[in-house]
C-alpha positions, 0 to 999 in steps of 0.5 A: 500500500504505502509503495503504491502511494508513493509511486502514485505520488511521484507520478503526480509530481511528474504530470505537474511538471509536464502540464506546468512546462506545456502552459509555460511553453504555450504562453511564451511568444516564438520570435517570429511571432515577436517580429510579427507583432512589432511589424504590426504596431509599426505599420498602425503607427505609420498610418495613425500618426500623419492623422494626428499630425494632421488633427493637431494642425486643425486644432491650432488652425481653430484656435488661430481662427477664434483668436481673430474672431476675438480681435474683430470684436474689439475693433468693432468695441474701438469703432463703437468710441471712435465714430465708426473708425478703424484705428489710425495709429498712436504716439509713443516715444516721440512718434506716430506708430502707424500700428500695423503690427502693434495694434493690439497685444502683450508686452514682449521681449522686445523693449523697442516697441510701444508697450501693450497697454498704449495700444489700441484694442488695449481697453477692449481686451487687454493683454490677451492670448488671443494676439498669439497665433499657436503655429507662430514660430517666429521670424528670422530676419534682422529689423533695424534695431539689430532684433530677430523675432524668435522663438515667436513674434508674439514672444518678440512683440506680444502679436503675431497677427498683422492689421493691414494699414495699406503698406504691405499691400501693392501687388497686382494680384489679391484683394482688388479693393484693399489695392486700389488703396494700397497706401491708406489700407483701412487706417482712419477709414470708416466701416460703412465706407467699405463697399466690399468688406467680404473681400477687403483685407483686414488681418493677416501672418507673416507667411501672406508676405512674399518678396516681389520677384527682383528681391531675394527670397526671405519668406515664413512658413508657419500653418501646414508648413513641412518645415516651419521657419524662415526661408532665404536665398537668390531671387530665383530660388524656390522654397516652397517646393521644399518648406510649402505649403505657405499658409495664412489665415485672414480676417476681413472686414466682415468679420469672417476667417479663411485659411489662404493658400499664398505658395508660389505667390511672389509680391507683398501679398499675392495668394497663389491663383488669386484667393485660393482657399488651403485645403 
């Protein structure tokens, strides 16, 4: 009896193992299903990330757009004070700045430009993150106070946007009514006397400046840019083909925002195929 259990005992002793290593052996993962696997992950991975590069793009593209909604509302605020006028300019520091790039905003880094409580949409809204655009990375040229605009010009100046007062705009492609005034822009002048204000230019970045065609090339990519920055080269470069495509928001007078597409366009403002809307 007692010999029958120990055999009995080491026969069961012996099935555990066999059964234990079975599991443990049906549980591991061969190589070639390791492999099969990590193949798997990347090609998901592959496929899922330039939609997600994509989605944080709109994001910011959304955000950009609510930001000059915002603005829009504190220009109709300043008209509402200042007999239905958009704003003209100011006096600091001894001279008139015609504000097309300090409008409104934050105090930046940059201690050589009027700071934001003296500018115009000041009142109506403050020292506000609205004036930053999200794809802002600023841009690399020298102004004459020896001042590159980086990280951001909203870090730089505490504004990334542009309110077109008339100077940039003299090309002859784009928006027909702002360049039949191309030297006043909106500056001083009167919302009802706006007989377009659908298609007449009221703010814009950075990347709707181009160079005109005799200039050497220095032009910014920041939305749905392949390689945001600032580029630079002979007149007969072509950057966009490598950095593009070269994409601005615009704000008109209406109150409405589209995504412009300016690649290829050369002149101060000239979207590509006249208004071609990014897709």
């Amino acid at each position: 009896m007692t010999t029958t259990l120990r055999v009995a005992a080491i026969v069961t002793k012996a099935n555990f193992r066999v059964s234990r290593q079975m599991k443990l052996q049906s549980a591991a993962f061969s190589l070639v299903e390791l492999l099969v696997v990590i193949a798997v992950v990347a090609i998901l991975a592959a496929l899922l990330l330039p939609a997600l590069s994509r989605s944080r793009e709109k994001a910011k593209e959304a955000r950009c757009a609510s930001n000059l909604k915002q603005i829009y509302a504190g220009f109709l605020l300043y008209q509402s004070d200042n007999d239905g006028r958009f704003s003209a300019g100011f006096r600091w520091n001894n001279q008139i700045w015609e504000n097309a790039y300090f409008v409104g905003g934050k105090d930046g880094w940059d201690t050589n430009v009027p700071p934001a409580k003296l500018r115009p949409l000041f009142p109506y809204l403050g020292a506000s993150d609205a004036f930053g655009c999200p794809a802002d990375v600023g841009v690399d040229f020298t102004n004459k106070d020896g001042i590159v605009l980086a990280p951001s010009v909203f870090a730089a100046r505490g504004l990334s946007y542009g309110y077109n007062v008339g100077i940039f705009v003299y090309s002859k492609v784009g928006v027909p009514e702002s360049l039949n005034e191309r030297y006043s822009g909106l500056a001083g002048k009167k919302m009802d006397s706006i007989k377009s204000p659908a298609t007449y230019l009221l703010m814009y970045e950075a990347p709707a400046l181009s160079n005109d065609d005799d200039q050497p090339i220095e032009v910014v990519y920041w939305h749905r840019a392949r390689k945001p920055g600032t580029a630079k080269g002979p007149p007969w470069a072509d950057p966009d083909k490598d950095r593009g495509p070269r994409v601005s928001p615009i704000l008109f007078v209406d109150g409405h925002v589209i995504f412009l597409d300016f690649t290829g366009g050369r002149g101060r403002f000239s979207p590509h195929n006249e208004l071609t809307t990014a897709q």
